[in-house]
Kinemage of the C-alpha trace (Angstrom):
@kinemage 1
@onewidth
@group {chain A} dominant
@subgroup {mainchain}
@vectorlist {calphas} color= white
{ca unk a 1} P 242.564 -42.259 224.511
{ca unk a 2} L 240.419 -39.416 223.639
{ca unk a 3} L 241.972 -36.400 221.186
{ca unk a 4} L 242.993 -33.266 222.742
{ca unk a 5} L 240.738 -30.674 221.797
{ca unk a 6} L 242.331 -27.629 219.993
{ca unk a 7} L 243.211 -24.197 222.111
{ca unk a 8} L 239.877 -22.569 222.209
{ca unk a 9} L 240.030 -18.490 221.417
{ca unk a 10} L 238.124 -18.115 224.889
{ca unk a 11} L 239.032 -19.608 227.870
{ca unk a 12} L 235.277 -21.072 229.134
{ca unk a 13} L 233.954 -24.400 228.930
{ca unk a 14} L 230.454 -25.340 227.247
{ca unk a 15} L 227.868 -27.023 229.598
{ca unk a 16} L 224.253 -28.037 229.009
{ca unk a 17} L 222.197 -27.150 231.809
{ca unk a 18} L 218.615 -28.798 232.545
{ca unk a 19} L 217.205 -25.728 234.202
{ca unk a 20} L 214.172 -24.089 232.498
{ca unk a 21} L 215.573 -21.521 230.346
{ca unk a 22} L 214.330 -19.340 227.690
{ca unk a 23} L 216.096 -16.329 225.306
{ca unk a 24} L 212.274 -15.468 224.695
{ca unk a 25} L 211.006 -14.003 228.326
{ca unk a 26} L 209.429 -10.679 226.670
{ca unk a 27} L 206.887 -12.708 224.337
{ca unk a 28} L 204.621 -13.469 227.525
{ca unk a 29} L 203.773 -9.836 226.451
{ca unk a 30} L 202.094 -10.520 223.034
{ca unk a 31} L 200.440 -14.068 224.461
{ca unk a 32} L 198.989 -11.624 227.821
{ca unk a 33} L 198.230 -9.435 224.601
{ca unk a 34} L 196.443 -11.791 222.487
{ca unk a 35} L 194.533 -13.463 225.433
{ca unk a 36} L 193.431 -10.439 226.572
{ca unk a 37} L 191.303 -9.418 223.163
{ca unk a 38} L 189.953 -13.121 223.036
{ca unk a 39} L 192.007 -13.724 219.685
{ca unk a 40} L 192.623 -17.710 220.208
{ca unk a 41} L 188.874 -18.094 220.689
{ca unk a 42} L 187.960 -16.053 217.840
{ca unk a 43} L 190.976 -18.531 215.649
{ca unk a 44} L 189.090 -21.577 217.126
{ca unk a 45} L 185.217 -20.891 216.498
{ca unk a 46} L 186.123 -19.487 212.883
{ca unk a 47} L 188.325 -22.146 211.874
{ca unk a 48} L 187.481 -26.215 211.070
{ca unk a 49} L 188.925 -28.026 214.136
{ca unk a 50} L 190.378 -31.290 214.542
{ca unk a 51} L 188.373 -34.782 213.348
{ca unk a 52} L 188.969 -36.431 216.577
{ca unk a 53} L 189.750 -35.037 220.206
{ca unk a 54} L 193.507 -35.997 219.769
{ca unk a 55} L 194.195 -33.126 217.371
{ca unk a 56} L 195.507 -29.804 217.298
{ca unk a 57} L 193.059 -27.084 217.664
{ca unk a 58} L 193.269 -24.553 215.285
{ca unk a 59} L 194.698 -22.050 217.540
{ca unk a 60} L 197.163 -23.838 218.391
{ca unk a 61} L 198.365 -23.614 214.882
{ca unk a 62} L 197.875 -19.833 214.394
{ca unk a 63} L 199.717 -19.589 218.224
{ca unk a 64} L 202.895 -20.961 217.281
{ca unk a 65} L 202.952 -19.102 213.507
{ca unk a 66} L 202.735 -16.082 215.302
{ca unk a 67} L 204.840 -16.602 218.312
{ca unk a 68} L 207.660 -18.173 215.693
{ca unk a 69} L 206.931 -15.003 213.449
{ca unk a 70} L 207.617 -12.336 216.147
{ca unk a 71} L 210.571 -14.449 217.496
{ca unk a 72} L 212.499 -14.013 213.879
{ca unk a 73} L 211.676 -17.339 212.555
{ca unk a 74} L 211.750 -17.441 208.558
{ca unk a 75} L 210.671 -20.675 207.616
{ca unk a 76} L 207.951 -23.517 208.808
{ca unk a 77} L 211.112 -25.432 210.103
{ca unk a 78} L 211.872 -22.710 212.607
{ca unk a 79} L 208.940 -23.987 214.882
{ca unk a 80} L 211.678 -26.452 216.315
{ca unk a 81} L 213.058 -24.140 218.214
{ca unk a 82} L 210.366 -23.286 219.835
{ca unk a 83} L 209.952 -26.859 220.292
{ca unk a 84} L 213.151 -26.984 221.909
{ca unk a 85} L 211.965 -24.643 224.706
{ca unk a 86} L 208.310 -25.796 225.224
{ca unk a 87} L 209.167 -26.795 228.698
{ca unk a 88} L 209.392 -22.994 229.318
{ca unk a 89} L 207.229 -21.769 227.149
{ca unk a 90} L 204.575 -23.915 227.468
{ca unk a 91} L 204.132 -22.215 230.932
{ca unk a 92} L 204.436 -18.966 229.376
{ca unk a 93} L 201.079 -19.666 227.218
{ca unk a 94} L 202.174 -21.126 224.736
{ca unk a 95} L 200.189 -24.538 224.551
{ca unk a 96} L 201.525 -26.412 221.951
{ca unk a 97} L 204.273 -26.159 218.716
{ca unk a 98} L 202.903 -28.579 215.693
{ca unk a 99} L 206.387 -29.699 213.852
{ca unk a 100} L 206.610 -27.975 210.453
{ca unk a 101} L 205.288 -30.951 208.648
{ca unk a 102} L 201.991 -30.815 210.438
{ca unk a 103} L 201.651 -27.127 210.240
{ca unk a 104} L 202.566 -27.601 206.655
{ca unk a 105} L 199.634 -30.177 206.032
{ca unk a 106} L 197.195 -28.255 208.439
{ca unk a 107} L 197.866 -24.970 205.775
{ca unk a 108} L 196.612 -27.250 202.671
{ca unk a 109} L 193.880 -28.129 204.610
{ca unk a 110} L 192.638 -24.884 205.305
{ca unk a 111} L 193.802 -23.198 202.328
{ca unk a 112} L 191.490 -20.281 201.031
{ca unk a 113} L 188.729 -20.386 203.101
{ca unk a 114} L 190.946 -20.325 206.438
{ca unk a 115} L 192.777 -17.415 205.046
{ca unk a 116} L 189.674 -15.236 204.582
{ca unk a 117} L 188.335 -16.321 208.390
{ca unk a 118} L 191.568 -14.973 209.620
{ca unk a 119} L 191.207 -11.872 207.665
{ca unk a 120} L 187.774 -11.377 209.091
{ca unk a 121} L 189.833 -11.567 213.061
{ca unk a 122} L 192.428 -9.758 211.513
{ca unk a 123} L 190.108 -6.482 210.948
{ca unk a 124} L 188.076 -7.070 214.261
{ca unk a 125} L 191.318 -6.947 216.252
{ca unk a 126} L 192.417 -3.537 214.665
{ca unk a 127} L 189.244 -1.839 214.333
{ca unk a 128} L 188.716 0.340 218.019
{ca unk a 129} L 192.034 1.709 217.182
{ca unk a 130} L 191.198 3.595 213.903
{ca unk a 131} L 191.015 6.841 213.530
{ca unk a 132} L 187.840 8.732 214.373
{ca unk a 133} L 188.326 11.890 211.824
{ca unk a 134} L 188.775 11.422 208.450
{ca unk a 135} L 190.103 8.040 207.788
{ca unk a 136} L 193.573 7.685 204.663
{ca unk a 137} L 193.335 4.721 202.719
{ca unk a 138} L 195.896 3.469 200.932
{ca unk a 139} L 196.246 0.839 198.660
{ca unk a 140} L 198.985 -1.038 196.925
{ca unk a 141} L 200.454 -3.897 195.625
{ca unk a 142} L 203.930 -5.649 196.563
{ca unk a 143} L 205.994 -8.481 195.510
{ca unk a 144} L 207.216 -11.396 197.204
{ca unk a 145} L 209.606 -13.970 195.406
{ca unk a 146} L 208.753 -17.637 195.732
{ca unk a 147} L 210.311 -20.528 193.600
{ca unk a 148} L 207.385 -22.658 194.173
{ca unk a 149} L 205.698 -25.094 191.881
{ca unk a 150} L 202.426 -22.962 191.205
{ca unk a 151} L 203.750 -19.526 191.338
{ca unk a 152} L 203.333 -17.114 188.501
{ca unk a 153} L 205.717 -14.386 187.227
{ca unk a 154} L 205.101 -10.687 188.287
{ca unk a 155} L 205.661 -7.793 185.589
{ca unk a 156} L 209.354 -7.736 187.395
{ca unk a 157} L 210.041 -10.745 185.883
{ca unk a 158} L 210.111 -12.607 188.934
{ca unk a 159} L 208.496 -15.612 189.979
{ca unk a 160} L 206.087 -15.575 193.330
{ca unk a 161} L 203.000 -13.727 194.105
{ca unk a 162} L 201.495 -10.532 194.230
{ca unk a 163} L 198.909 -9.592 196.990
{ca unk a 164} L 197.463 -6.455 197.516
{ca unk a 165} L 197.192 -4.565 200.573
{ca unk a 166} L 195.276 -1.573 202.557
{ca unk a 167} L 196.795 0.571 205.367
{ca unk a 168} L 194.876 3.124 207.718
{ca unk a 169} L 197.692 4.677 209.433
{ca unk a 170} L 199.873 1.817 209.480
{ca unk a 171} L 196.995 -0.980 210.443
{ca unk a 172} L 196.226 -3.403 207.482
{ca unk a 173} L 192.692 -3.267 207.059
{ca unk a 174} L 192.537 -5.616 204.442
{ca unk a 175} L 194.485 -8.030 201.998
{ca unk a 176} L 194.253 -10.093 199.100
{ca unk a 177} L 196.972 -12.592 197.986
{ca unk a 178} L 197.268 -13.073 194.833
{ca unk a 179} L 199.190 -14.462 191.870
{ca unk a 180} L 202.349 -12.957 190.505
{ca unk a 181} L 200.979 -12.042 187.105
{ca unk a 182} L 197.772 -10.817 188.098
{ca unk a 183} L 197.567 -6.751 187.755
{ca unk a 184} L 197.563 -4.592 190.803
{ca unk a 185} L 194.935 -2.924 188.892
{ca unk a 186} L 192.586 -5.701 188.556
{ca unk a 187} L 189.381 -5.613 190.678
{ca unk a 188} L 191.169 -2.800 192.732
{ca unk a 189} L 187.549 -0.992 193.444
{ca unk a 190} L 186.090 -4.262 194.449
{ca unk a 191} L 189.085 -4.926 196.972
{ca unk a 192} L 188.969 -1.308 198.235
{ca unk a 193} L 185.443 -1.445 199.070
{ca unk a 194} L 185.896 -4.193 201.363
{ca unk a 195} L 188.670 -2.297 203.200
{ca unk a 196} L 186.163 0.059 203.651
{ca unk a 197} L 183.502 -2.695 205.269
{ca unk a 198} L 186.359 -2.729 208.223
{ca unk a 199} L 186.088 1.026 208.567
{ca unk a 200} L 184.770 3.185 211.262
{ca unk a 201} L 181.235 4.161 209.605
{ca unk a 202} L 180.231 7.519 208.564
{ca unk a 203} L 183.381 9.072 208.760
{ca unk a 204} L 185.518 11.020 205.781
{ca unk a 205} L 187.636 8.618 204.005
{ca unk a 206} L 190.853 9.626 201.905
{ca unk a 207} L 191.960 6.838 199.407
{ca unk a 208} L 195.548 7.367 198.015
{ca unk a 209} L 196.884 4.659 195.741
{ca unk a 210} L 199.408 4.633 192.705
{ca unk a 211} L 198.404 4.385 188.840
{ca unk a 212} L 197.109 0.845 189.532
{ca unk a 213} L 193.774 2.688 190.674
{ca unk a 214} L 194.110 5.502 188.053
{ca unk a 215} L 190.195 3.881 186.825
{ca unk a 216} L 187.173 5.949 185.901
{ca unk a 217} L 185.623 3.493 188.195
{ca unk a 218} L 187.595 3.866 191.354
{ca unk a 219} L 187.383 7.804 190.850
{ca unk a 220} L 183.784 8.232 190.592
{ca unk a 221} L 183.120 5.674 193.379
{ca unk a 222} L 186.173 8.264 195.406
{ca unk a 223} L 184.260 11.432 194.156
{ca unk a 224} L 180.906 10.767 195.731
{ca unk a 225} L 180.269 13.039 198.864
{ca unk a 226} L 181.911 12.259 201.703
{ca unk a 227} L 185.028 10.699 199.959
{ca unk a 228} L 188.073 12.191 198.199
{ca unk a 229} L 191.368 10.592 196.474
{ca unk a 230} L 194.503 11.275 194.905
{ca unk a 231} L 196.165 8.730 192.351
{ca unk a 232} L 199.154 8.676 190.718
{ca unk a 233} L 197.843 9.299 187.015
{ca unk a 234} L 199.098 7.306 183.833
{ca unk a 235} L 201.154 9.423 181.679
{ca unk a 236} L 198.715 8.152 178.906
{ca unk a 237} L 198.525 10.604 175.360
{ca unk a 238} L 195.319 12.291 176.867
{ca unk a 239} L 197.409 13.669 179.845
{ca unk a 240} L 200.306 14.256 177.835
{ca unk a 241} L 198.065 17.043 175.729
{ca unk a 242} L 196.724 18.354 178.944
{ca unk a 243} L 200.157 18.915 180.048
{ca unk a 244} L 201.255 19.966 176.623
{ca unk a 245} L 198.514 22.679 176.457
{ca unk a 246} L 199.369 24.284 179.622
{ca unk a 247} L 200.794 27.837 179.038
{ca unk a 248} L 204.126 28.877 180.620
{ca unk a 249} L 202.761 31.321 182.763
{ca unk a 250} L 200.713 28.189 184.671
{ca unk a 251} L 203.931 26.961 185.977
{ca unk a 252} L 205.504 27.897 189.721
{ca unk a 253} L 208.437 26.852 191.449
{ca unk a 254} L 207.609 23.917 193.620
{ca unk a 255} L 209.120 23.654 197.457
{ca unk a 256} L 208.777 20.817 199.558
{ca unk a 257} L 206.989 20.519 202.865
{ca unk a 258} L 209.672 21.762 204.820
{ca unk a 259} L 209.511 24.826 202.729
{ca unk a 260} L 212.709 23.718 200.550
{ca unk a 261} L 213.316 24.884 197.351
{ca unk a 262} L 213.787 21.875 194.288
{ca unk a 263} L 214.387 22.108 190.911
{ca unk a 264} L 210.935 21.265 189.711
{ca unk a 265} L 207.529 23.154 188.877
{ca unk a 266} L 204.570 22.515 189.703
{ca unk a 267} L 201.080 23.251 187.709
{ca unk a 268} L 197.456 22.242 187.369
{ca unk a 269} L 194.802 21.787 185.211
{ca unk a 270} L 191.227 20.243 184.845
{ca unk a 271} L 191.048 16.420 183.339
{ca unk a 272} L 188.435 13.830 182.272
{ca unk a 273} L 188.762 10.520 181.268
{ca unk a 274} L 186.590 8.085 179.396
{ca unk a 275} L 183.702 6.998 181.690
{ca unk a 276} L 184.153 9.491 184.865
{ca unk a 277} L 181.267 11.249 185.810
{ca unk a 278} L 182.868 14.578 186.596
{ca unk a 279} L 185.929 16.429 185.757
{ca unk a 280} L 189.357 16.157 188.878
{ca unk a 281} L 192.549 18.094 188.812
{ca unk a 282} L 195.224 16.369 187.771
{ca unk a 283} L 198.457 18.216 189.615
{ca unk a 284} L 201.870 18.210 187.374
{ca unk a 285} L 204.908 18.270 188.476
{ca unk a 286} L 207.968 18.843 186.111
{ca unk a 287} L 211.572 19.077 185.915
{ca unk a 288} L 214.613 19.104 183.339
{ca unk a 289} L 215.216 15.454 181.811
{ca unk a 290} L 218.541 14.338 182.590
{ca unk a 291} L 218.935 11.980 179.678
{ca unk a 292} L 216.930 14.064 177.611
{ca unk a 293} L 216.239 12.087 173.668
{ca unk a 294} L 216.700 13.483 170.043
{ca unk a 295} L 213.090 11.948 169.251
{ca unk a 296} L 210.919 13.421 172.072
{ca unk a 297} L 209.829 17.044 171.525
{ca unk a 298} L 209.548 17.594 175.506
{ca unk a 299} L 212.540 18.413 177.921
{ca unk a 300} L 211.619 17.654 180.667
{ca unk a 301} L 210.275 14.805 183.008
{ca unk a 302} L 206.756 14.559 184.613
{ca unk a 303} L 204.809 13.235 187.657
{ca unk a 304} L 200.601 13.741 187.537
{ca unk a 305} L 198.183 13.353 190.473
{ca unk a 306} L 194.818 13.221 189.467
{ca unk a 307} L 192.604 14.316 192.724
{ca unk a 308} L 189.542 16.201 194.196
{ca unk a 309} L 190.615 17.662 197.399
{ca unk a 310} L 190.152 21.031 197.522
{ca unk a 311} L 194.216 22.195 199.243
{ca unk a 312} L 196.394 23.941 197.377
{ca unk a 313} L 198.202 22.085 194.399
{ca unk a 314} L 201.781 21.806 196.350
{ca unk a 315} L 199.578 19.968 199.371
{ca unk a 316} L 197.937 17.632 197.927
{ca unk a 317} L 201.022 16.704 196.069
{ca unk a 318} L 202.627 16.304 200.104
{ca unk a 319} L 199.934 14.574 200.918
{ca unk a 320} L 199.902 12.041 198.364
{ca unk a 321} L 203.796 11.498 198.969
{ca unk a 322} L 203.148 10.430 202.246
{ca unk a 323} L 202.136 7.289 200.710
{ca unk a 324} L 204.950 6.921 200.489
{ca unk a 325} L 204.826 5.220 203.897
{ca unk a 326} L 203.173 1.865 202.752
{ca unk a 327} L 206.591 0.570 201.686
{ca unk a 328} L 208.015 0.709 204.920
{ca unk a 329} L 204.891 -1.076 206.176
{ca unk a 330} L 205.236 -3.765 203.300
{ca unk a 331} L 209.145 -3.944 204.651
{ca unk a 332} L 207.821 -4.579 208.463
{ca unk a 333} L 205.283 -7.407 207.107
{ca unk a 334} L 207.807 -8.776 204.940
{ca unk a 335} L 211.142 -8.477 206.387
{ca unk a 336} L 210.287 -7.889 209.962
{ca unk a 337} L 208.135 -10.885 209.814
{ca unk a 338} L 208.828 -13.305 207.843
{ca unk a 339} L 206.200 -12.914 204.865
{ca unk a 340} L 209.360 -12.533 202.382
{ca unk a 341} L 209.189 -15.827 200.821
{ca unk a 342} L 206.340 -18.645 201.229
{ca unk a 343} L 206.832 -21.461 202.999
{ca unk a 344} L 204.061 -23.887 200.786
{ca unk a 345} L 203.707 -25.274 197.090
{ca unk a 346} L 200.013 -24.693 196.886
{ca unk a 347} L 198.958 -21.196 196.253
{ca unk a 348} L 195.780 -21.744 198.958
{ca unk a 349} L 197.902 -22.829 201.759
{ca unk a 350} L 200.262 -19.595 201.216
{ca unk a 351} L 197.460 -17.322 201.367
{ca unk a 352} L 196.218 -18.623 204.841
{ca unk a 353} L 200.104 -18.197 205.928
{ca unk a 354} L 200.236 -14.665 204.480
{ca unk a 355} L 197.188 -13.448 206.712
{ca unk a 356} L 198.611 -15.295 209.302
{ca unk a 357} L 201.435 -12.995 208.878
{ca unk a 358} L 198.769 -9.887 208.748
{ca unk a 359} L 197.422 -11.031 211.736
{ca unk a 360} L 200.698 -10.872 213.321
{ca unk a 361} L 201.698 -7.965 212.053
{ca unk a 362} L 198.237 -6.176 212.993
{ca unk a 363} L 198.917 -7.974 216.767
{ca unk a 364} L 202.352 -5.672 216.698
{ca unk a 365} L 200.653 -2.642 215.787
{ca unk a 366} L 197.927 -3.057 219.016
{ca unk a 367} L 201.121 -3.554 221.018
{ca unk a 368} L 202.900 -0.299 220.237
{ca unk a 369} L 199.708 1.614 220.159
{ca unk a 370} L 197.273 0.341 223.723
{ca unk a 371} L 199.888 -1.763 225.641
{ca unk a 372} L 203.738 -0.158 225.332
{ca unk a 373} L 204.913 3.134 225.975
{ca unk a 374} L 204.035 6.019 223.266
{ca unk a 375} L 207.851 5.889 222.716
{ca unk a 376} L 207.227 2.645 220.586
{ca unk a 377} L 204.726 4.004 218.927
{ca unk a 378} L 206.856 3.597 215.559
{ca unk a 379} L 208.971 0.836 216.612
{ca unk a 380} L 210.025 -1.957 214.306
{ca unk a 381} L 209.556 -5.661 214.638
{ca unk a 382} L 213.185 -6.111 215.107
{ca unk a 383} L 213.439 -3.749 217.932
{ca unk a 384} L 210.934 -5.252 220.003
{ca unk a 385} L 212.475 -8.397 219.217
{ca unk a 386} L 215.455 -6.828 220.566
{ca unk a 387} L 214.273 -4.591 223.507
{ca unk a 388} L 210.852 -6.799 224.633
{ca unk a 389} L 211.096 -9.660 223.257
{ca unk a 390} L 214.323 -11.266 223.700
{ca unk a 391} L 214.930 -11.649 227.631
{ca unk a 392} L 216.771 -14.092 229.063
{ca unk a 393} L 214.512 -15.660 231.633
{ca unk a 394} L 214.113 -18.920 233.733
{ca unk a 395} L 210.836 -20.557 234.875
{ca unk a 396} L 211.269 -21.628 238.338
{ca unk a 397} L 208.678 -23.260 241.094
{ca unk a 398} L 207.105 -20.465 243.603
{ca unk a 399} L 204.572 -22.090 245.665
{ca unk a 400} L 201.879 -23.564 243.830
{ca unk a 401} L 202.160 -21.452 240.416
{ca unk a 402} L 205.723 -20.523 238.969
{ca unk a 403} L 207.795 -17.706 238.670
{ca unk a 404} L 209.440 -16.318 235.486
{ca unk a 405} L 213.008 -15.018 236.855
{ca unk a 406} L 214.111 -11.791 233.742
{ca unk a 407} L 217.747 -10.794 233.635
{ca unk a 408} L 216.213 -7.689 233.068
{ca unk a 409} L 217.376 -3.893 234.482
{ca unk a 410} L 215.210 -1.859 236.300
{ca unk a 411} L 213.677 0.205 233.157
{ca unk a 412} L 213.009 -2.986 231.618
{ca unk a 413} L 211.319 -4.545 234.496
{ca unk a 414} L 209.126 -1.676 234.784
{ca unk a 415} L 208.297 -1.985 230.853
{ca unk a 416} L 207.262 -5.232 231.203
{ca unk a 417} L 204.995 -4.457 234.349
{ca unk a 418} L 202.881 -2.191 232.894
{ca unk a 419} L 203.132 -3.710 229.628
{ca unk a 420} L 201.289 -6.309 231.347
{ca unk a 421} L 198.687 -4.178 233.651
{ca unk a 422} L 197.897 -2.984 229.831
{ca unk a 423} L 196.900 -6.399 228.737
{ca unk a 424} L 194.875 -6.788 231.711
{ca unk a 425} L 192.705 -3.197 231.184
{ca unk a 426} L 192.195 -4.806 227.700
{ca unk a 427} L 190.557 -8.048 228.583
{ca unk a 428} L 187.730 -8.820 226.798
């Protein structure tokens, strides 16, 4: 005789049902998307394909990373539950989900090389959409904690890996993954200049970054004509005796954007460094030290841009805060989409994961920006996981194709209609 089951808080019953069901109706979006733009034909002619005809192709690898990615999967073993609704999805586009173990084995494989062919679709998938006027750079590190057998430890005292990134407006135009205790300052020219190969040519281009790029190289290369910059400056000795020299008189109250008044000041001078070409202002800010100490002669606390725009100090400084911005972009890449911890032991397989991640990420940005309404146009990951991507839908026969059925109201239907009429104005 079978036990009695316990009083249950709600009064249903749990059934299995055999119908063709998915919780992930929205993502036909982002496959329409991707299909569209010919990115699982670029994946397949840039990447090494299968030894025999019985293998995966390598889009079909990339396909499921990103589909898992978007869905809120965190780790390589997530791809099971897309495996669990293949039946569905597999009508939906999506061809075929490797188990993690295979995907795992197909990112050794690939390692460096397929990392920097992904980059290379990565850029071409972004680059209509960049601006047209002058173009802001901005590059910067960020950290991402991995207890893996080759990872190194950042200047955080952390173990994992440290890649460096570069934004236009939001778009990663190029990455480099890299080891945890390699500085964000090392071959930062050399990695900026090939963020600039994915630019729009001939147009203005703004490069903000923070002290990692305060170099005499990166500022004459940012000085030529056609280019300006502002960096965060080191508080190095040589500044400190520019600042130290100013006179009283050089100092103004400084207000925010917004026209709010703050407790600091705000002053400028004219600065050199060993090996620049020319002279740049280097823009002070200042304000009273808090914990002020008995062995420093100066009461107060300070924050130097070196530049060569031509605004007004108090701009530039707003302008260079706006950089401000790349950490919420880091967060979307990271946190949005998985790219928060690794899922590999080899530091090569990683770094083809990681631009798999920047290809998904970049694939987001084309949604909001040619396909939804302008009302996404700053949407998160999670809320088009929560307002696109996650509908309850079931596949069903109609005639001789089938029909996706959306439990989905009638502002939502409409979003996905045209969301999909967008895809098809985009086909390559």
């Amino acid at each position: 005789m079978e036990a009695s089951l316990p009083q249950l808080i709600l009064p249903i019953k749990l059934e299995r049902s055999s119908e063709r069901l998915t919780s992930l109706g929205g993502l036909v979006v982002l496959e329409e998307l991707a299909r569209a733009v010919g990115l699982w034909e670029e994946v397949d002619r840039a990447l090494e394909g299968p030894k025999s005809g019985r293998g995966y192709q390598p889009h079909e690898f990339v396909q499921a990373l990103v589909w898992m990615q978007h869905a809120g999967g965190r780790r390589l073993e997530d791809l099971r539950e897309l495996r669990a609704e293949h039946e569905v999805l597999g009508a939906l586009g999506l061809e075929a989900v490797p188990d993690a173990g295979t995907v795992g084995d197909w990112l050794r494989r690939q390692g460096q090389r397929g990392a920097e062919a992904i980059q290379q679709i990565s850029r071409k998938l972004v680059a209509p959409g960049l601006p047209s006027e002058e173009v802001i750079l901005d590059v910067d590190a960020t950290e991402i904690e991995a207890e893996k057998q080759d990872a190194q430890w950042t200047y955080h005292h952390v173990q994992g890996y440290m890649p460096l990134l570069g934004y236009v407006d939001g778009v990663c135009v190029g990455h480099e993954f890299r080891e945890g205790n390699q500085s964000p300052g090392a071959g930062i020219l050399k990695f900026a200049q090939s963020c600039e190969a994915a630019l729009p040519s001939g147009k203005r281009i703004y490069f903000r970054s923070d002290s990692a790029a305060y170099q005499a190289a990166v500022i004459n290369h940012y000085s030529q004509p056609g280019r300006s910059f502002t960096i965060t400056a080191d508080l190095d000795a040589a500044v400190k005796r520019e600042i130290r020299n100013l006179p009283e008189t050089a100092w103004a109250p400084y207000r925010t954007s917004e026209g709010i008044a703050t407790d600091r000041e705000i002053a400028e001078t004219v600065h050199s460094m060993n090996g620049t070409e020319q002279a740049f202002r280097l823009i002070v800010l200042r304000w009273p030290n808090p914990q002020p100490n008995l062995f420093e002669a100066d009461r107060y606390c300070y924050h130097a841009v070196a530049t060569n725009r031509e605004e007004p100090a108090s701009a530039v400084i707003w302008k260079h805060n706006q950089r401000g911005e790349s950490e919420n972009w880091h967060k979307e890449l990271k946190g949005g989409l998985g790219m928060e911890q690794m899922p590999c032991g080899q530091f090569e397989a990683n770094a083809l994961y990681f631009a798999i991640g920047v290809l998904a990420y970049n694939l987001a940005q084309l949604l909001k920006r040619q396909v939804l309404p302008a009302s996404y146009r700053t949407a998160t990951v999670a809320t088009l996981r929560w307002k696109v991507y996650r509908l309850a839908g079931k596949l069903v026969r109609h005639a001789r194709g089938w029909m996706l059925q959306i439990k989905a109201d009638l502002e939502k239907w409409r979003l996905l209609q045209s969301a999909r009429v967008g895809c098809a104005t985009l086909r390559t």
